[in-house]
N, C-alpha and C positions, 0 to 999 in steps of 0.2 A: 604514533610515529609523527616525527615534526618534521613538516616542508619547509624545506629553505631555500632562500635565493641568496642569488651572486653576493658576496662580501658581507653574507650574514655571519656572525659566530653563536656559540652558544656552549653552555658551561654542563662539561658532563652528569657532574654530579646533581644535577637539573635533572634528568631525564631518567635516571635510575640508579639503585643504592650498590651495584652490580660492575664499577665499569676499571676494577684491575684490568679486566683483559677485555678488550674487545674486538671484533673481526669488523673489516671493511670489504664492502665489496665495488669493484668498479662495472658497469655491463654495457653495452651497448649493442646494437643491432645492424644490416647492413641489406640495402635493398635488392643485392644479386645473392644475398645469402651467402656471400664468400668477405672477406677482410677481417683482418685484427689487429690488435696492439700490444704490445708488448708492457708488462708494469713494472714500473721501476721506484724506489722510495729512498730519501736522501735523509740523513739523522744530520742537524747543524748544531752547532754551539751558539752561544750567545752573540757571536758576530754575523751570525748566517752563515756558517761556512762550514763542511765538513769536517772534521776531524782527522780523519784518517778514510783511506780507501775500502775500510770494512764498513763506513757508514754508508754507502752506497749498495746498497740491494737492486738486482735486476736477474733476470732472467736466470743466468748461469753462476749466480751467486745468491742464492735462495734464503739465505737466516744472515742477518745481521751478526756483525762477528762477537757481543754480548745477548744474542739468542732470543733479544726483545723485540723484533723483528721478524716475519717469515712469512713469506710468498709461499700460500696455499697452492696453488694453481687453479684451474678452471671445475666450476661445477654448473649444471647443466639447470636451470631454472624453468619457471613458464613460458618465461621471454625469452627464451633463447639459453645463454648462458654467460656467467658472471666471473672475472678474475676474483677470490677472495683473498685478505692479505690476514695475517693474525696479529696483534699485537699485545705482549705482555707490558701495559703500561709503568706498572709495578716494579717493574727489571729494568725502564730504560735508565742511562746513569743520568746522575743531577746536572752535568754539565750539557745535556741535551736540552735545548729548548722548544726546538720544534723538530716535526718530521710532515714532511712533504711527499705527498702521493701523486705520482705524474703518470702519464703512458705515453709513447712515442711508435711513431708507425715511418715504413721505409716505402722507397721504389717508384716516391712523387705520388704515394697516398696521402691525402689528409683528414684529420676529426670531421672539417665538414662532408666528407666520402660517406659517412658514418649516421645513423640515428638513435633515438633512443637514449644518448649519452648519459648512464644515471652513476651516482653513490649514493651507497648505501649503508648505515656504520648500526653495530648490533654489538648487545652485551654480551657476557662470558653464558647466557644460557638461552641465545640466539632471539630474544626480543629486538627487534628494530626502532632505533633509538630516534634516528634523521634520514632523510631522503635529499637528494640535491640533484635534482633533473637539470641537464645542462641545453641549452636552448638557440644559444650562439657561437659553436665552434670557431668554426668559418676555415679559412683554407690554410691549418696550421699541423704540423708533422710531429708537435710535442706541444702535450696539455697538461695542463696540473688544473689537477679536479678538487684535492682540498689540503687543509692540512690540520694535523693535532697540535695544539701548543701547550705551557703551562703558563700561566696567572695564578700570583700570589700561592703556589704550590699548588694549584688543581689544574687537572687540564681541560683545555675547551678544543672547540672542534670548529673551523673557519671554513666554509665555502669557497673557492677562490676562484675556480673558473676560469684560467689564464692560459692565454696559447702561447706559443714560441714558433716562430717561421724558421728560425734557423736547427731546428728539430732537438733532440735529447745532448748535441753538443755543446748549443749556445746556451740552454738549462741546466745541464753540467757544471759550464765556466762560468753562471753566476753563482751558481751555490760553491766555487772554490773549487772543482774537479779540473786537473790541469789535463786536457788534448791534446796530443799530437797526432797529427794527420797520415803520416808515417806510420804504416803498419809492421813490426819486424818479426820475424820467425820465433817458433817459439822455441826455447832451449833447448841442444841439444839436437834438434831436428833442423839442421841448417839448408834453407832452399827449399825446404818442403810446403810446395803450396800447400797442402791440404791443412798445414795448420794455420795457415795464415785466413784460411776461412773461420769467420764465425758461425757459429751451430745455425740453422734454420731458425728461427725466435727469438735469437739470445740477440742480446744489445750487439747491434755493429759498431767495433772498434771505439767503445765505451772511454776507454779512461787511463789511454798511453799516456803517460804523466810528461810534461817535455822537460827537457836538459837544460836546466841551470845554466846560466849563463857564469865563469867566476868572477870574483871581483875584482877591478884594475890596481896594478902595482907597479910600483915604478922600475927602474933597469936593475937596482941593486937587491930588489929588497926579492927573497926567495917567494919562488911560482907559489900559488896557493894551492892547494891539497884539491885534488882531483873530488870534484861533488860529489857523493850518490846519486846514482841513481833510485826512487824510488820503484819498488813494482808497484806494475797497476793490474788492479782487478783482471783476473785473464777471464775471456770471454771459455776457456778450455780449464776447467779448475786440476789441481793435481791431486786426484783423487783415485782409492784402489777399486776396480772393478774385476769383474773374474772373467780369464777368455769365456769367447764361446764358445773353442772346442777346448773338451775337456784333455788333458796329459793322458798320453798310452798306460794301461791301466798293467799293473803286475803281478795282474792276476794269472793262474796257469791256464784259466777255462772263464766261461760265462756261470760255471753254477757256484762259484767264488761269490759273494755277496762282499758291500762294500759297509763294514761298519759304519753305525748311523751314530749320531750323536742323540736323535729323537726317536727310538723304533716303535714300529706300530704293531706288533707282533701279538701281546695278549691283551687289544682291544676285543671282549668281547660282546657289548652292549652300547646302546646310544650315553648311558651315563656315562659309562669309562672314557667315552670319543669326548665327550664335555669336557669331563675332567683333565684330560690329559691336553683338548687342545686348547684351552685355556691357561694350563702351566705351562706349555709351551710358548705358547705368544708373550702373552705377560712377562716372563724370565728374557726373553730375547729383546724385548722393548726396552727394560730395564739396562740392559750390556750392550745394547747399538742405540746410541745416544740420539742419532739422527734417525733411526727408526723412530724408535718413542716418540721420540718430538715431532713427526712427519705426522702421526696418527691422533696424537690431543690437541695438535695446536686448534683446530679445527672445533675443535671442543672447548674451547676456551683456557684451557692449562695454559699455565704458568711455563717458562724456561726454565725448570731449575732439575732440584734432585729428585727422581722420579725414585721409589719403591711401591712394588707388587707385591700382593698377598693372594690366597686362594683359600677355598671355604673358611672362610671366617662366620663366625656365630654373632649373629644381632638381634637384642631382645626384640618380638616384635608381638604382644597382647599374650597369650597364654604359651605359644611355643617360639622360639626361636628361629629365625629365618640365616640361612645359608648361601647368600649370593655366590657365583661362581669363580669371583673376585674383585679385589679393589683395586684400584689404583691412586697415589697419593702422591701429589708434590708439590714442594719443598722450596718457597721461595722466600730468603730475608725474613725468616720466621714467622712466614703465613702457609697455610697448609691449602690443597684441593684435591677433594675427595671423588670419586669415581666409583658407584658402583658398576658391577659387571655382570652380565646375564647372557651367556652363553646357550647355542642351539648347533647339533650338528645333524649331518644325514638330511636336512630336508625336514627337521622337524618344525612346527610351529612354534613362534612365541605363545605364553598363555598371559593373557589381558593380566590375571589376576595376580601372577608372578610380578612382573613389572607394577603392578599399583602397589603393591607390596612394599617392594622398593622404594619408588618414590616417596612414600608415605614415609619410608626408615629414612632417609634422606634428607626428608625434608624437615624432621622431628632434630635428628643429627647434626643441623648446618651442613652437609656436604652439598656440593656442586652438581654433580649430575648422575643422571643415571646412562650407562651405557649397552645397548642389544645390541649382541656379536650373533648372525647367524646365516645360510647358504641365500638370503632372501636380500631382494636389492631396495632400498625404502622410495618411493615415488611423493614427489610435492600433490600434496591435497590426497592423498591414499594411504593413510598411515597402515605399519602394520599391526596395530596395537591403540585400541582407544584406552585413555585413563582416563581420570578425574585429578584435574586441580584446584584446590581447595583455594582460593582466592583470598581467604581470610588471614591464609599464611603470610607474613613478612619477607620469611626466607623463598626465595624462588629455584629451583630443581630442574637443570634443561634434564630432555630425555632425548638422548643422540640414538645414531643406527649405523652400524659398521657393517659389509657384508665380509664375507670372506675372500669373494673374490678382488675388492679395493685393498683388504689387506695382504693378495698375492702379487697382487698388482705393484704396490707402493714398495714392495721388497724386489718384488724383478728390477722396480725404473731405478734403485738406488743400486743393486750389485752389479747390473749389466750395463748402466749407463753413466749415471749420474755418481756414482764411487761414493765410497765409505771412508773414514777416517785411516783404519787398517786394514791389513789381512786378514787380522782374526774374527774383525768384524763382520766382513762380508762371507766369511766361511761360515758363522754364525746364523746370516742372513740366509746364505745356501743353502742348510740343513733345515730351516723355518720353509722355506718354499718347498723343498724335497718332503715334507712330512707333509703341508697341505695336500699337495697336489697327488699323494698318493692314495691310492682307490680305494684304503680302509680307514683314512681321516677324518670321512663324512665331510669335510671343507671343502666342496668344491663348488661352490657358488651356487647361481638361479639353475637348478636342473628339473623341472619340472612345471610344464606350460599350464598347470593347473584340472580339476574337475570339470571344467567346462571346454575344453577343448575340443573333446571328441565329441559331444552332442552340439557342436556350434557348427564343427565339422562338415558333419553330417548333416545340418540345416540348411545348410549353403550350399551342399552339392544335391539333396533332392525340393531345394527351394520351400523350406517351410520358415528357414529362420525371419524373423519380425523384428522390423526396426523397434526399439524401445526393448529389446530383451536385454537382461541382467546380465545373461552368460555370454553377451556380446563385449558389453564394456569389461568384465574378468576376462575376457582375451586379452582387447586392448591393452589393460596394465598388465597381464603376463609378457604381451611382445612387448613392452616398452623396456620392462626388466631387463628380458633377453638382450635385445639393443642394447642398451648401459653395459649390459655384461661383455658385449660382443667388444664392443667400446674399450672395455680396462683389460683385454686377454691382448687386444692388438695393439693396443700403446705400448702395455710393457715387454712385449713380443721386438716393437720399434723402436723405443726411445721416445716418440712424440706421442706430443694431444691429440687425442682420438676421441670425438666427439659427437653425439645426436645433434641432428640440425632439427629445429622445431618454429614451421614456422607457421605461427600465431600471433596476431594481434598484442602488441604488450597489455598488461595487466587481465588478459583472458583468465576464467576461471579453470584451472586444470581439470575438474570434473567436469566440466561445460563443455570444454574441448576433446575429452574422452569418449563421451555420452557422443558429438559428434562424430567424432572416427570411428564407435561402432556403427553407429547408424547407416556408415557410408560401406563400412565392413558388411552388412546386411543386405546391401546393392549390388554392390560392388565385386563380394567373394575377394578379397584381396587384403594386404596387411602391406602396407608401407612403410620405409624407413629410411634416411639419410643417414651417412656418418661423413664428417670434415674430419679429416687426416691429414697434419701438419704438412706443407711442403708439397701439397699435392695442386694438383691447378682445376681440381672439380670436387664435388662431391661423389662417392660412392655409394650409389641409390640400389638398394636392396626390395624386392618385392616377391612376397609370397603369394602365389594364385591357392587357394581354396579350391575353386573350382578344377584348375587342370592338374592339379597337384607339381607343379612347379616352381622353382625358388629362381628368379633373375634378378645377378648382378651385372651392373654397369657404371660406368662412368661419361658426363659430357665434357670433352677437350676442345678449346678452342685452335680453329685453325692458324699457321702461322704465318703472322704479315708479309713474309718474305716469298719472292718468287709467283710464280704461274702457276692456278690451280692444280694443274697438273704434277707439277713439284712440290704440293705440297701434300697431296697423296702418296707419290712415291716417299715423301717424308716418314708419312706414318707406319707403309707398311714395312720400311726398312726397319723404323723402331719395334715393330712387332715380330720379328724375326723369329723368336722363339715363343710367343706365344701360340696357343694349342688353335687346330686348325679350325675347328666350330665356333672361334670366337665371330661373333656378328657385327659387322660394322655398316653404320646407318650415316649419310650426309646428313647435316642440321646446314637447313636455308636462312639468312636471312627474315626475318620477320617471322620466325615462327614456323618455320617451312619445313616438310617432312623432303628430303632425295631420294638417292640409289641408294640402296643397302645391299648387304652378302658376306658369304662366309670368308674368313680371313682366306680360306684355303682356296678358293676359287679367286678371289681379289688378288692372291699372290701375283701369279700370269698378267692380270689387265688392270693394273688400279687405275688405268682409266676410265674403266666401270664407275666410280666412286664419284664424278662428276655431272652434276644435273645436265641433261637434254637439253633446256630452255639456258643454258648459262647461264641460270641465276648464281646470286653470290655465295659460297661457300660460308658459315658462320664456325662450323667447328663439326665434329664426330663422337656419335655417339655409340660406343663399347659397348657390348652384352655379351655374357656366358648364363647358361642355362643349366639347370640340373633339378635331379628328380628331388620333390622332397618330401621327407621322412614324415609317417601318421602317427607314431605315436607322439605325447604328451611328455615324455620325459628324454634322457641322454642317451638310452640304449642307441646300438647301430644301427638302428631303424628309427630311431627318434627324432621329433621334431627338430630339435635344438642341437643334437649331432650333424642332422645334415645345413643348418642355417651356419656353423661354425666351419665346416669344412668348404660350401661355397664363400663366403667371407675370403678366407685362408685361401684357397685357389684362383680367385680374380686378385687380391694384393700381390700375391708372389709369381703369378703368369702374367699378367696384364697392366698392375699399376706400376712394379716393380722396372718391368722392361721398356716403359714409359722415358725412365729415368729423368723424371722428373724434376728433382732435387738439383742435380748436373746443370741442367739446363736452367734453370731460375738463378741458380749463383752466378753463372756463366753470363749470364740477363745480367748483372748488377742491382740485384737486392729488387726483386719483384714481390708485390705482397704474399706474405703466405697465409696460409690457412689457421683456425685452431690448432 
């Protein structure tokens, strides 16, 4: 990988024979563990200047309107976590010269708020091509990190490292995006604030194109024809989603079943659960355009015409091999190929399947190999060692899909983000409904592994040993679980829902493992954060070992206005419906522990809530408690039943009545979260 500094370029096809498509990443890091930014990428023509309003990708306008283009969204790294953007370079058209990668942040944040500032740009089978650590932000609200150009028909890749004080507006109006300041309702819904808000993340009031001015005419000569208005990019796209509550059913009774378009009725075997949920996905990726492309972009594919296939036969030495399926496409008459190696119910990948593969693959010229299966993949913890034959030419990424990323990636598009049509998202519906039902075998990480229960038990009669094996197999079980917890509550939300991990950059992930068991060992306890867009703390989850209890919590800071005293009764008014055992703790200044108590006793005196000594109030820390589950897997007594059910009851009793979201837009554009 090449380091680069400010105003360096460098010529792709330098760096690898691989680079039709390549993935960029932007990351940075933030010293309270809270801030972000939002990415945005502009396609120009040969004058610098946009083209149209679909060369403008941001937040709520996710794929370029020729599909060469597409905001990944966030994946969670060693350091923290990184926006990734995908590029099919191959698709962009020839009147593109450059494309420029920026991010912009609101609410009197800036880059220099920020550390860490890296890009990252990787080939179509996730080699890491360049690095560009950015080192002088300084106090700017919109930064452009770098950009792709072409030369002499190849493209190169330029460091740029350039801020803009007048934030993602004044970077806008040089690249030709015309502003107007004037925000107006959006059609049809006339006077309705809530459209006149932008989403929590999405570009604020991006890209109101202004009004023409006409041209002057003398007294005789007839008015001149009323301009166009251009639209601009809505921060709200018009896209079909499916209510949340579903239309009264016409059925006479509940023992009425609802024809499925997927049924799961004579699975009777883990093969048949492969088989079926493999032609299932495949088939629906192929007919919702923006599915499929949601789930390869990430993989390096191409924007084009995607076709699926299922057991297909490939010679491979004396018998033939059957991967679970391909997938292929289809761009300007270049082909990418995909093998597919499906797993359901909790089963294992087997090493020697997947080398298998690769080895057909890489024999073949295809692209990559892909594991679909309930298991979540961790950086530095694969779940499947191969061998790569270094001597090859052709290079073969080897991806990892869970199931639960791909119930995830269909809830955010039918329930939030809309689909093209109706029939599309009806499509999507039937895809989620077949996962998530209880004979699919698809239902993500359920199973906290073999060592659970004798690590368990170590920690609660004190025998377990720092340096034990079955410590760090915790460790990566709960991180899973987390991730998972992570993609069940975004798509549950609409928003990024994200592990906070906070480690030194460039830490080694098994370094960092090997220590959280070690402390796991001490400690009896399992920790976890998750950042939840829009929220104004993180949601710190811990599990005791020892006392067998799961605590969730949140720290809120107190608000600037008023007399301590008003600003308790603040809180407990906001808590009005939360449940009455919730625990609430003063946070002092400097690190200071106060009063604490149950919501329910606090109701009567929240003057209780106020330190003795009048030290200064810094904020409040939330807690709900609950019993949690021994076993290792999902049953009603299981571990990871009761972590998903506390999760699910501090969001919807405690963050929820918070209303948080309300109050930060009512703020005028306060930083949000991942």
């Amino acid at each position: 990988m090449q380091n680069m500094v400010k105003g360096e370029n460098v010529g792709l096809a330098a760096l690898s024979d691989d680079v039709g498509s390549v993935v960029m990443s932007l990351g940075w890091s933030s010293p309270t563990g809270e801030g972000d930014a939002d990415v945005s990428v502009l396609l120009l023509d040969g004058d610098g200047k946009v083209r149209s309003d679909s060369d403008f990708c941001f937040y709520n306008n996710p794929v370029a309107g020729d599909g060469s283009v597409q905001l990944l969204g966030k994946s969670p790294t060693a350091d923290g976590d990184e926006d990734r953007i995908g590029f099919d370079l191959d698709a962009v058209p020839p009147e593109v010269g450059r494309i420029v990668v920026a991010a912009s942040r609101y609410g009197g944040s800036s880059f220099g708020d920020l550390n860490d500032l890296r890009l990252r740009l990787a080939d179509s089978s996730g080699d890491h091509l360049v690095q560009f650590s950015v080192e002088d932000a300084g106090a700017v609200s919109a930064f452009i990190f770098g950009e792709l150009y072409r030369r002499a028909g190849a493209w190169r890749f330029r460091a740029v490292g350039q801020g803009y004080a007048s934030g993602l507006g004044g970077l806008a109006r040089d690249f030709g995006v015309d502003i107007d300041d004037e925000e107006e309702p959006e059609e049809g819904v006339p006077g309705d604030e809530s459209a006149r808000q932008a989403p929590q993340g999405a570009v604020r009031e991006p890209v109101v194109p202004a009004q023409r001015t006409p041209g002057a005419g003398g007294d005789c000569a007839p008015p001149p024809p009323e301009p166009k208005r251009r639209t601009r990019p809505r921060t709200a796209r018009k896209k079909v989603t499916l209510p949340r509550t579903a239309k009264k059913s016409l059925a006479e009774n509940d023992s009425w079943r609802t024809a499925r378009l997927f049924p799961l009725s004579a699975l009777r075997n883990d093969r048949e659960r492969e088989t079926r949920a493999t032609s299932v996905l495949l088939s629906v990726m192929t007919q919702v355009p923006e599915f499929g492309r949601r789930l390869t972009a990430g993989f390096g594919a191409p924007a084009g015409r995607m076709e699926t296939f299922t057991e297909v036969s490939l010679p491979h030495g004396e018998s033939p091999r059957r991967p679970d399926g391909v997938i292929r496409v289809e761009r300007a008459g270049k082909l990418w190929t995909a093998l597919v190696e499906t797993k359901t119910n909790g089963n294992a990948l087997k090493p020697d399947q997947v080398q298998a593969y690769m080895d057909i693959a890489a024999r073949r010229g295809y692209e990559a190999v892909i594991t679909l299966s309930n298991d979540v993949a961790l950086e530095g913890s694969p779940l499947v060692d191969v061998r790569i034959d270094g001597r090859r030419k052709h290079k073969v990424a080897l991806w990892h899909l869970s199931w639960a990323e791909v119930a995830h990636q269909a809830q955010m598009l039918i329930r939030h983000e809309g689909v093209g049509s109706a029939t599309h998202a009806w499509l999507l519906q039937e895809l989620l409904h077949y996962l998530q039902h209880e004979h699919s075998g698809c239902h993500g990480f359920q199973n906290m592994g073999s060592a659970w229960v004798p690590v368990r038990r170590g920690i609660d009669d004190e025998t377990l040993c720092q340096g034990d094996p079955r410590a760090t197999e915790v460790i990566e079980s709960w991180e899973r679980l987390v991730r998972q917890v992570c993609l069940r509550l975004g798509g549950e939300l609409g928003h990024k829902v994200l592990p906070v991990q906070r480690t030194r950059r460039g830490t080694d992930p098994r370094a960092r493992r090997a220590a959280l068991a070690d402390r796991l060992c001490t400690r009896g306890r399992l920790d976890a954060e998750l950042r939840i867009e829009g929220t104004s703390g993180n949601l710190a989850l811990a599990a005791d070992l020892r006392t067998g209890k799961l605590r969730t919590s949140i720290e809120v800071p107190a608000s600037g206005q008023g007399y301590p005293l008003s600003r308790a009764k603040r809180l407990i008014r906001q808590l009005s419906s939360a449940p009455a055992d919730l625990h609430i703790e003063t946070l002092l200044e400097g690190d200071g522990a106060g009063p604490r108590g149950t919501l329910e006793r606090l109701r009567p005196e929240p003057g209780d809530l106020l330190p003795k000594d009048g030290g200064e109030i810094a904020g409040f820390r939330l807690s709900l408690f609950k019993g949690m589950g021994t076993g290792r897997g999902s049953a009603e007594t299981g571990f990871i039943r009761s972590v998903d059910e506390a999760v699910d009851r501090f969001h919807a009793l405690v963050i929820a009545q918070l209303d948080v979201r309300g109050a930060r837009r009512a703020g005028g554009g306060v930083e949000t979260a991942h």
